[in-house]
N, C-alpha and C positions, 0 to 999 in steps of 0.2 A: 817697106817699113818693118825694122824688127822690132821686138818688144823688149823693155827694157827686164822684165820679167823673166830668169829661164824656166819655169815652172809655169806656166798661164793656167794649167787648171789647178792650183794652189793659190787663188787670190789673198795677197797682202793684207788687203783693204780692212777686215773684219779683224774684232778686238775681239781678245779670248774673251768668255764667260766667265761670270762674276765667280769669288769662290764662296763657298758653300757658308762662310762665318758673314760677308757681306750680305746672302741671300734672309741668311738669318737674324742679322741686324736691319735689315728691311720691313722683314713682317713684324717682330719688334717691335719694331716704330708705329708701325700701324697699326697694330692691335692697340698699343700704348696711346695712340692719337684717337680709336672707336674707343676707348673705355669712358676717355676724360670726354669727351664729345657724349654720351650716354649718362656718364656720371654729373655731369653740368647740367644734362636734359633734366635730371630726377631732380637734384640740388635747386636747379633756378629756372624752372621748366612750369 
């Protein structure tokens, strides 16, 4: 059986890493999602 692959220890498989503006619109969001979560706390808590 050959491999359809000429590199086998280069797997395809794996999607590059996110880039550094998606990493940062990530936390973003989350910090943006704990504010209003904390600020709702204090607000209607």
């Amino acid at each position: 059986m050959t491999t359809p692959n000429p590199t086998p220890e280069e797997p395809q498989r794996y999607e590059p890493g996110p880039t550094p503006g998606k990493v940062l619109a990530w936390v973003l969001l989350f910090l943006v999602a704990a504010v209003v979560v904390v600020v709702g706390g204090v607000y209607f808590g």
